[in-house]
N, C-alpha and C positions, 0 to 999 in steps of 0.2 A: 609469562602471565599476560591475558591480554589487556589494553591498555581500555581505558574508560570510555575513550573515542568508540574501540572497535566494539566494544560491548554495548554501548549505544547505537552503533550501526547495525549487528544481528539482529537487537532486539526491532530495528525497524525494519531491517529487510523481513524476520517471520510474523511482525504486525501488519507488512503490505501484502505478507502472501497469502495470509487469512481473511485481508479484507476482499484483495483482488478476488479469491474463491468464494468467498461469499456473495459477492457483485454478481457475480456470474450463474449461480446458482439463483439467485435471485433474480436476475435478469432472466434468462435461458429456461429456467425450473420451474420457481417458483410461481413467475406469472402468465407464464399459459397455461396452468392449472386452475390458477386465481380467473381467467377471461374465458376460457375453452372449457373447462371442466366445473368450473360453478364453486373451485375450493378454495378460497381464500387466506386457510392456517398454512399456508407456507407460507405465504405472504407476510403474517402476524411474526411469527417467529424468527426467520431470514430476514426480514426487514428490520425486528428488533435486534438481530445479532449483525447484522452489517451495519446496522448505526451505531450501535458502541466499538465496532473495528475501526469503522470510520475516523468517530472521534480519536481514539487510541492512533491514529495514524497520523492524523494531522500531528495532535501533540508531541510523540516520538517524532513526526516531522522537524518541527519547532525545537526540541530538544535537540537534535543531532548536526541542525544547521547553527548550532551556534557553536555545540562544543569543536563540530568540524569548521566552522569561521567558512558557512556557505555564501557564497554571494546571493543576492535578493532572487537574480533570475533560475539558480538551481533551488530554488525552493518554490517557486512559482511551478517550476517542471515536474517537482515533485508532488503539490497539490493537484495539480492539471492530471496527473497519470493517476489518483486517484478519480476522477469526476468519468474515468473510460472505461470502456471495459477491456479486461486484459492490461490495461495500464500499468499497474504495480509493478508486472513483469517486465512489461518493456523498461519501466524506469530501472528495476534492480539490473536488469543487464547492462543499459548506460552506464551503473554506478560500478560495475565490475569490471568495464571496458575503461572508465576512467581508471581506474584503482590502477589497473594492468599497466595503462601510458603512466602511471605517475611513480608507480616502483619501477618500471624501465629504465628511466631518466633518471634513477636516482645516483 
């Protein structure tokens, strides 16, 4: 059964992947529609569903660096990979590259 750590970490890796996707969509999509084309409801709707992924990211953020006893700077790296685009991704593959070195060693 998996442990509370690891279930806090899924639940924030498919919180970063929803935000990461909607970053982008919103980025890439939504606003050259909103500037180019004169439509601005994507903008309304993707900006209001990437702002609650948003938050929901940070907080699982916050949750999982504690249950996993993160140091200050891997939480900074993980807000930071939030504020880019494609971010989330780069961050979750750090965090599986870490994972990987750290059951190596075990």
């Amino acid at each position: 059964m998996p442990s509370n750590e690891n279930k806090a970490l899924q639940r924030f890796l498919w919180i970063g992947r929803g935000e990461g996707v909607s970053f982008l969509i919103l980025v890439f999509i939504a606003m050259p529609f909103k500037y180019a084309l004169d439509m601005p409801l994507l903008v309304k709707y993707f900006g209001w569903a990437h702002g609650l992924l948003f938050m929901a990211y940070v907080a699982q953020l916050v949750i999982v660096a504690f249950k996993m006893k993160w140091d200050l700077l891997e939480v900074i790296f993980g807000f930071v990979a939030a504020l880019l685009p494609f971010g989330p991704f780069v961050y979750e593959r750090r965090l599986a590259k870490q994972n990987a070195t750290e059951e190596g060693t075990l």
